[in-house]
N, C-alpha and C positions, 0 to 999 in steps of 0.2 A: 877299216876300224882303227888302224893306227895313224894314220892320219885324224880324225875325229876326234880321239882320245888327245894328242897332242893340240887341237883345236881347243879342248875343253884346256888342260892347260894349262894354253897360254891366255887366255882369257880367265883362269882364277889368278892367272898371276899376275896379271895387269888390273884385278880387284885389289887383289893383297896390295899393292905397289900402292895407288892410288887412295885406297881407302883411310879414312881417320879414325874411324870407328875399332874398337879392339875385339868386338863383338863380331865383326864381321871379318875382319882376321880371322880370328879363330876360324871361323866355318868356312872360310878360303883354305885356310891349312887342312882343316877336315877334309875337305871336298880333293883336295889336291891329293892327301894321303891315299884316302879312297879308292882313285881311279890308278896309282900310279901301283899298288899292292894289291888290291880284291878284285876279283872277276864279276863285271858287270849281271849276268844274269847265273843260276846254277837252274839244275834240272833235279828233283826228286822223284823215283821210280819203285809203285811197288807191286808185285807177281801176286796170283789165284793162289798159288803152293811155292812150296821150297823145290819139290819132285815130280818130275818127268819122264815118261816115256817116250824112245823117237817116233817121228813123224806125228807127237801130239804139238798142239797149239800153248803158246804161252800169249796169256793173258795177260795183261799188263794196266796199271793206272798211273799217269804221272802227272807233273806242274812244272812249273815252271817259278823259281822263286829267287827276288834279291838273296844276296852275299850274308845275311840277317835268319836266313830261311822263310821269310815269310811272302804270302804269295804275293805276284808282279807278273803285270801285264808282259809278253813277250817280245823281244825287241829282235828275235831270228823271227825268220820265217819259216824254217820246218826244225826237226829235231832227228836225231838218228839212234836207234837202237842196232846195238849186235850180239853176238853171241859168239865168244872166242874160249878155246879149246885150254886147256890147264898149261900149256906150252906154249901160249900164244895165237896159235893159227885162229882165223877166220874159218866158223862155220856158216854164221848165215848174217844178213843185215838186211835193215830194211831202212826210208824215211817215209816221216809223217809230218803233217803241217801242223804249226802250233796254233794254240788259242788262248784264252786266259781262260783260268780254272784248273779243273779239272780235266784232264786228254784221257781217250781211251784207245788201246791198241792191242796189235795182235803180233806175233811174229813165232814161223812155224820154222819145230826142230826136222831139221834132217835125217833119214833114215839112216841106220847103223853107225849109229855113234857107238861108243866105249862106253860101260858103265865108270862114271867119277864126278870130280868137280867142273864145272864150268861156268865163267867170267861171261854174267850179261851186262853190258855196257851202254851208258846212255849218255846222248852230248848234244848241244845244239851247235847252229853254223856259228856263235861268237865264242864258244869255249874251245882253246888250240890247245888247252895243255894237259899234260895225260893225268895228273892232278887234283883236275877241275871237274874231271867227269865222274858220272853216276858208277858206283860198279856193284854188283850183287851177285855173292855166286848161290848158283844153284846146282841139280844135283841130276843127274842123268841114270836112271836105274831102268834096262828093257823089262826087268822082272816084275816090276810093281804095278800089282792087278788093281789093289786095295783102296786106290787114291779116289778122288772123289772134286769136283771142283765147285764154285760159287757163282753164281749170278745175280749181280745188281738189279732190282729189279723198280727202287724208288732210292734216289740217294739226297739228302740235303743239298743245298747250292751252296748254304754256310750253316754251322753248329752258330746260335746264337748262347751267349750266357742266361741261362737262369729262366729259359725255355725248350719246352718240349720240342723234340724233333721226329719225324720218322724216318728211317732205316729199314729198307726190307730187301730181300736175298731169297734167291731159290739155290738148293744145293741138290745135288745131281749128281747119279754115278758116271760114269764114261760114258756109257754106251746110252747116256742120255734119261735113263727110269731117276724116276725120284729117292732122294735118300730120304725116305721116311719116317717118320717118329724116332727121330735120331735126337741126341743130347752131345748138346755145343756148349760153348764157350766164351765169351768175348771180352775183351782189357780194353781201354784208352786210354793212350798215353800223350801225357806233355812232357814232350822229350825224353827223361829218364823216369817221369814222376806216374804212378798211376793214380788216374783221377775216377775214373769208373770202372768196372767189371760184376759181371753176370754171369748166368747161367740160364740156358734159350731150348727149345725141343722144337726140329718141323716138326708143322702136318703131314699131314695125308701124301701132300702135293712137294713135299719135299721145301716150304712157303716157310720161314721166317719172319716176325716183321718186330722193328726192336724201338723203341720208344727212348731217345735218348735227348737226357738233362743233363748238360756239364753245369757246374758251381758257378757264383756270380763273381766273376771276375774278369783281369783282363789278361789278353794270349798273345805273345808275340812271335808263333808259330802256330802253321796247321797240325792238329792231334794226327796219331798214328791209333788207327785201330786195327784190332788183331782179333781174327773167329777162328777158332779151331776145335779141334775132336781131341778124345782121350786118346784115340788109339791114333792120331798122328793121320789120318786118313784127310783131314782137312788142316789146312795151316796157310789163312790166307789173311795179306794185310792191306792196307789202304788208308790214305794219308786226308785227312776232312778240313778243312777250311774253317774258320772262326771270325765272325763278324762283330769286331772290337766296337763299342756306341760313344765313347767320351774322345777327344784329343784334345791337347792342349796345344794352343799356336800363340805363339808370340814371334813381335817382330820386329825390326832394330835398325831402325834408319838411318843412313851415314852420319855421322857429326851430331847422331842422340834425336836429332826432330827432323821432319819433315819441313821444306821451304815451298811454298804457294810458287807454280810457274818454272821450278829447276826441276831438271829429271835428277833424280838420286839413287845411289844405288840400296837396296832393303833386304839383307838379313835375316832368316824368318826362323825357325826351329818347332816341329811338332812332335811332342808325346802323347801317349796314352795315360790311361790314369795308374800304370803299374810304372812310368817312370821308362817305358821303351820307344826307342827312336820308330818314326812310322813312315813310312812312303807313302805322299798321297799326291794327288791332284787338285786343283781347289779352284774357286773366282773370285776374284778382288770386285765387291760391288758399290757402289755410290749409295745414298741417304735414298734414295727414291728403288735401290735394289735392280737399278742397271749394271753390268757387268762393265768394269774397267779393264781388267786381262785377267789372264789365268796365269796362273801360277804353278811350277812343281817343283818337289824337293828330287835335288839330284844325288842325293842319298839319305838311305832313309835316318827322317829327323831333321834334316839339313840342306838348306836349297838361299840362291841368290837370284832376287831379281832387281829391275828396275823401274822407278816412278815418277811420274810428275805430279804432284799435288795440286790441284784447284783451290782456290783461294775461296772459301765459304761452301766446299763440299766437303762431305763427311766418309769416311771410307768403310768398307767393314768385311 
C-alpha cells in the first residue's frame, strides 16, 4: 500500500509540475492532500441491540465507505470484526470478505463473560491505524431475559428521493416465538438531522413491513435508521444507502482547450445537485456513443485523466 500511495504521488506531482492549467493544479493539490492525510477506504458497522447475553450471536450490518462516508466499492478484500474486553483483551474475532453495499455478519460472544462495557471493533486489511477503525461499545448483561432481536426480511438496495420504498423485519423473542402485536418505533436519520419517524405494531407473526418515503433531495451519506421498543427490549439500527439522480461534471483541459492528435492531460470535478463532492466511475464516448476510456475520480469530486482528441470527433 505504501508503495502505491507514493506511486499515486509522484505521479500527481509530476501533474502539478508540468501542468499550465491552474484548474488542474488545484485538483493535483487536492488529490495530493487526500492521499497524504485521509484513509483511503472507512468501514461503518451497526448491531440488532446495544445488549447481550453470553454465548448469544451478535448480529451485525456494515459498508464499507470513502473518507466522505459515502458508500464505495471496496478496495480490501476481507474485513475483520472483534470484540475486546473494557481493558483491552481480546475476546473473540472473526474475518469476512467484502463486497460493495451492504455486508451481513455474525460474530458469537463467549461464554462467562463479566457483566459491563465492551469494545466491538471493525477494520479492513487497508486501515493500520487505531483511529481509523469502527468501534461501538456494547453492553454484556447474563441477566437479561427481556431482549428481543430483529430480522431483515426485504431491505432496499437504495432509499431513492421522493419514492416509495419497502422495509420489512420480523422480530422475535430469543427463544425464537414471535414478538406479537408489539408497538415500535422507528427514526431516520441524516446524520444528526431527523428526516422521518413513526410509529409501527407486528402481526400475528411477529411481520413488520414499513413503507418508506425520504424528501426530494440530495444525500451525501447513507441514512441511519433506528426500530426500537418503549421498554428497551428492542434498540436495533442500520445504516441504508441513497441513490443520488442529478451530478454535475465539468471538465478542464490543460492550457483551457483541447488540441486534435496531442494527448493532454483533463481535469474533471463532479457534484451533486446539493453542491457535494461524488465518487463515481464514468465513460468518455464519441458522437456515435462508442467508448473512448473510462474515467474515475480518485477522490470524491476529483479525479485526472488523460486524452488525445480526434480532429472532427465530438466527445461526451
Amino acid at each position: 500500500m505504501k508503495a502505491r500511495l507514493l506511486a499515486i504521488c509522484f505521479f500527481l506531482f509530476s501533474l502539478s509540475a508540468s501542468s499550465q492549467s491552474p484548474l488542474i493544479n488545484e485538483i493535483a493539490q487536492k488529490l495530493n492532500d487526500y492521499y497524504q492525510f485521509y484513509p483511503k477506504e472507512k468501514i461503518q458497522l451497526t448491531t440488532d441491540k446495544d445488549v447481550y447475553a453470553p454465548e448469544e450471536i451478535i448480529w451485525f450490518s456494515s459498508m464499507i465507505t470513502n473518507s466522505a462516508g459515502q458508500l464505495a466499492k471496496p478496495e480490501s478484500l476481507t474485513y475483520h470484526v472483534a470484540l475486546y474486553s473494557s481493558n483491552g483483551v481480546l475476546i473473540s474475532s472473526d474475518t469476512y470478505q467484502t463486497k460493495a453495499g451492504v455486508m451481513k455478519g455474525d460474530l458469537l460472544i463467549t461464554n462467562g463473560l463479566a457483566e459491563g462495557k465492551y469494545a466491538l471493533v471493525a477494520y479492513t486489511d487497508l486501515i493500520s491505524k487505531a483511529n481509523e477503525a469502527f468501534c461501538k461499545l456494547i453492553s454484556i448483561n447474563p441477566r437479561d431475559k427481556a431482549a428481543v432481536r430483529l430480522i431483515e426480511t426485504e431491505r432496499p438496495l437504495f432509499l431513492v428521493p421522493g419514492r416509495s420504498v419497502n422495509y420489512s423485519f420480523l422480530v422475535e423473542e430469543m427463544d425464537g416465538s414471535p414478538f406479537k402485536k408489539e408497538k415500535l418505533e422507528y427514526e431516520l436519520f441524516d446524520g444528526d438531522k431527523l428526516i422521518l419517524d413513526d410509529k409501527v405494531k407486528s402481526d400475528e407473526s411477529g411481520k413488520v413491513s414499513l413503507e418508506i418515503k425520504i424528501p426530494q433531495k440530495n444525500y451525501s451519506s447513507p441514512l441511519n435508521m433506528k426500530i426500537f421498543s418503549k421498554r428497551n427490549e428492542l434498540n436495533y439500527s442500520t445504516m441504508l444507502p441513497v441513490k443520488n439522480q442529478k451530478m454535475d461534471v465539468q471538465f478542464f483541459p490543460e492550457g483551457g482547450t483541447l488540441i486534435a492528435g496531442t494527448q493532454q492531460k483533463i481535469g474533471f470535478t463532479v457534484f451533486d445537485e446539493m453542491g457535494n463532492p461524488q465518487p463515481v466511475t464514468g465513460d468518455i464516448l464519441d458522437q456515435d456513443g462508442n467508448k473512448v476510456q473510462t474515467i474515475k475520480t480518485l477522490l470524491p469530486g476529483y479525479g485526472i485523466s488523460s486524452i488525445t482528441a480526434e480532429k472532427g470527433i465530438s466527445t461526451v
